[in-house]
N, C-alpha and C positions, 0 to 999 in steps of 0.2 A: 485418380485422387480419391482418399477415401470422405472428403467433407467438400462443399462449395467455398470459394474463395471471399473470405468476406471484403477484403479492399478491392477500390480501383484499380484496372490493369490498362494501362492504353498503349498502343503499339508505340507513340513516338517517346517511352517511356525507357523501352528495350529491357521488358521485362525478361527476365530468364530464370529455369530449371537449374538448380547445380545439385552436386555434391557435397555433401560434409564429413568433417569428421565423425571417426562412429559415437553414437551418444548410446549413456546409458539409460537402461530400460529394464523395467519391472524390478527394482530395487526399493528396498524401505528398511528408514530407522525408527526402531519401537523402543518403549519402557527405559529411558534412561533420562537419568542426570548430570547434565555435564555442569561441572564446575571447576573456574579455572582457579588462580589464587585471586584471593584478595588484594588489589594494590588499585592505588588511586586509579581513577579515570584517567585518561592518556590527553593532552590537548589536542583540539581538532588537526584530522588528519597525521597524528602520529601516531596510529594506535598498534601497540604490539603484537597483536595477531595472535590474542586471546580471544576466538569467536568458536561461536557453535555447530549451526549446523548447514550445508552450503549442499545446493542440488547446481551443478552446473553442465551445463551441456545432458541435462537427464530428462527422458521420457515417461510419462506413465508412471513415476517413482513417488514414493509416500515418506511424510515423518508424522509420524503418531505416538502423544503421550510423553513427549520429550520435554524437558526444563532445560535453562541452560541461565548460569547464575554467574555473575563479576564476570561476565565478555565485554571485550569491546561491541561485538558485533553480532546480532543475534541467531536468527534465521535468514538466509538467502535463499534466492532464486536468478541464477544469473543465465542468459543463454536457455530457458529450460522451458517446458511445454506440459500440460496435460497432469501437473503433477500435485499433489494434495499435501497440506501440513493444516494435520484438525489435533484438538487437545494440546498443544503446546503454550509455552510460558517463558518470557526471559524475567529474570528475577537479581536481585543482589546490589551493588553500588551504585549500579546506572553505566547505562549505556549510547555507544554515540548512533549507532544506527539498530534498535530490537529486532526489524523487520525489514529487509530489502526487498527489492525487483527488479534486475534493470536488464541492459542489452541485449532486448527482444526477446524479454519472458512472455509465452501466450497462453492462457485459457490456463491458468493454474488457480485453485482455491482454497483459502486459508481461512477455516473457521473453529470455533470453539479457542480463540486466542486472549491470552493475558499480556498486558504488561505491567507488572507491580511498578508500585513508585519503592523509588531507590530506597536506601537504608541510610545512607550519607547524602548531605550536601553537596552539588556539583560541583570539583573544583575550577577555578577562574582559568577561561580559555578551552571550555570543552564545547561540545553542540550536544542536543538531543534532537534526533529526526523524529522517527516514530513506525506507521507503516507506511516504507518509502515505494513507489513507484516510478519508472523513469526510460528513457533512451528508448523508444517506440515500441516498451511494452504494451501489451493489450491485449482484454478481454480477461483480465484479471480480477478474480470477487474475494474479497475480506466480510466473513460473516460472522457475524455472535461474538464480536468480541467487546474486552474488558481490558479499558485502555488508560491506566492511571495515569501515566503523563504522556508525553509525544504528542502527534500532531499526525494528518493525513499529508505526508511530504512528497513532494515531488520535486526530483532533479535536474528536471526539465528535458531537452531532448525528444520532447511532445508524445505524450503515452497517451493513449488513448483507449473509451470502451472501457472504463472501469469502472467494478460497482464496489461501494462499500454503505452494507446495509444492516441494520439492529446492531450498531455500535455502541456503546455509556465510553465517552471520551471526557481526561481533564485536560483541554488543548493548550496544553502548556511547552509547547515544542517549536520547531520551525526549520521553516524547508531550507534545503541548499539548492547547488546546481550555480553558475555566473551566467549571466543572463546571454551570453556566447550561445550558451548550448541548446539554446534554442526553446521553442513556447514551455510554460509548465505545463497546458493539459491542451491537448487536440480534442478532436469532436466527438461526444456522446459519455462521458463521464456520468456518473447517476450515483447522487446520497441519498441514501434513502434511509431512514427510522435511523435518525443519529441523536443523539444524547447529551450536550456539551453542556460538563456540571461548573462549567466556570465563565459561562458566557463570553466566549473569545469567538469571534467568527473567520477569525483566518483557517482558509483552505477546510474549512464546514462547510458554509454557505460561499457556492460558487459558480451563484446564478450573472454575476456580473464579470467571470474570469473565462469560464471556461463554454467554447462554442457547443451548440446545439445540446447542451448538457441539462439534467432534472438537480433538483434539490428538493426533496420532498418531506414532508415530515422532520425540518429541522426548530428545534426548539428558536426561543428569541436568542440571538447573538448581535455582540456589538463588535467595531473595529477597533482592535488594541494590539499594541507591541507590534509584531512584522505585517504590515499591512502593504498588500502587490495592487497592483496596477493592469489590466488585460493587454495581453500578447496584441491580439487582433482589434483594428480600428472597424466600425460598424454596427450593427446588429448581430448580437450574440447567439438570439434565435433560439434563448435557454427557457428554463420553466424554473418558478418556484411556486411551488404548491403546497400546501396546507403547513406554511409558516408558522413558526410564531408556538407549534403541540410540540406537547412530550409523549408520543408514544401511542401516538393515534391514530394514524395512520394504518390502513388495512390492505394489502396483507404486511403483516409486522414486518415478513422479513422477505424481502425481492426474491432472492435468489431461490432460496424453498418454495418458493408460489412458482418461477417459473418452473422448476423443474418436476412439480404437479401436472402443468401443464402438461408438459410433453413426456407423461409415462401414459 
């Protein structure tokens, strides 16, 4: 193995080695614009499959410099590992998911990211998520981004190990996921230097949601509009620290600072 395992392994578990299908590797999209047509926003869950740009089942693969305007659906990562989307943008009428993650996306990182606020009105019957993570993705970082509307979404399915750090967020979005699919966020989630210019604290501050998790440097937030409830009965065993600042917090930004560390 070329890394240590970071989860629990227990024998009465009946962990196992397999095989996959071949994924791909060492691929990347650069310097483009996609834009679909112009037509209303689709209602939730009927959307036409007007989307942008999707890594699935892909290793080690990159999107750089891409736009992607009137999708349903913006950037994904489904199935995929190891792989970077820096300089991108969804932009145009509004969208129901700008940014996905789900079924066991691991160690992928998405920064220098936009999401403009729409051009239109949302029509009656749509969702906006935002950047969504879900289905026991993990170890997933959102850096430096610039987040006119959405929301930090989770579709539950219990992702865990995810950072999102030097965000300017309007938290005007809200999570999916039926409450079937299990916790919104498993253990060690970490906000760190988050920006929320409309004082909305859903899925911001998530010292009271999510186990052994940090919330740090989040400005003051109150409870408004979709307001959750914790998965797990007990002690959270979360942190929040230096509540209440805008931008104070030092190093600005997690994931640069760790990765100081370790060159």
């Amino acid at each position: 193995m070329s890394s240590s395992v970071t989860l629990d392994v227990r024998p009465e578990w009946d962990p196992r080695l397999t095989t996959h299908v071949g994924e791909l590797t060492g691929s990347g999209v650069e310097g483009l614009t996609l834009e679909a047509v112009e037509a209303p926003q689709s209602p939730h869950l009927l959307d036409k499959g007007h989307n942008g740009v999707v890594l699935q089942c892909a290793y080690d693969c990159w999107v750089d410099d891409v736009t992607v305007r009137h999708v349903g659906n913006g950037f994904g990562l489904v199935a995929a590992s190891a792989c970077t989307l820096r300089r991108t943008r969804v932009a145009g009428r509004g969208s129901h998911h700008p940014y996905f993650c789900r079924e066991g996306s691991h160690d992928n990182l998405i920064e220098d990211f936009t999401i403009e606020e729409r051009t239109v009105p949302a029509p009656a019957g749509t969702q906006l998520h935002g950047i969504n993570v879900e289905g026991l993705s993990s170890c997933n970082v959102w850096s430096r981004g610039d987040m006119r509307m959405g929301t930090f979404d989770s579709h539950r399915g219990l992702p865990f190990a995810d950072v999102r750090t030097d965000i300017t967020v309007n938290n005007n979005g809200r999570h999916g996921g039926d409450a079937s699919a299990g916790p919104l966020f498993g253990a060690r989630f970490t906000h760190w230097n988050i920006r929320v210019t409309n004082g909305r604290a859903g899925l911001m501050r998530i010292d009271g949601l999510a186990p052994y998790s940090a919330t740090v440097g989040v400005n003051e937030v109150r409870e408004f509009d979709q307001t959750d409830v914790p998965d797990f009965t007990g002690d959270l065993h979360s942190r929040l620290e230096l509540y209440g600042t805008t931008d104070a917090v030092r190093p600005r930004n997690l994931h640069e600072a760790q990765r100081t560390l370790l060159r």
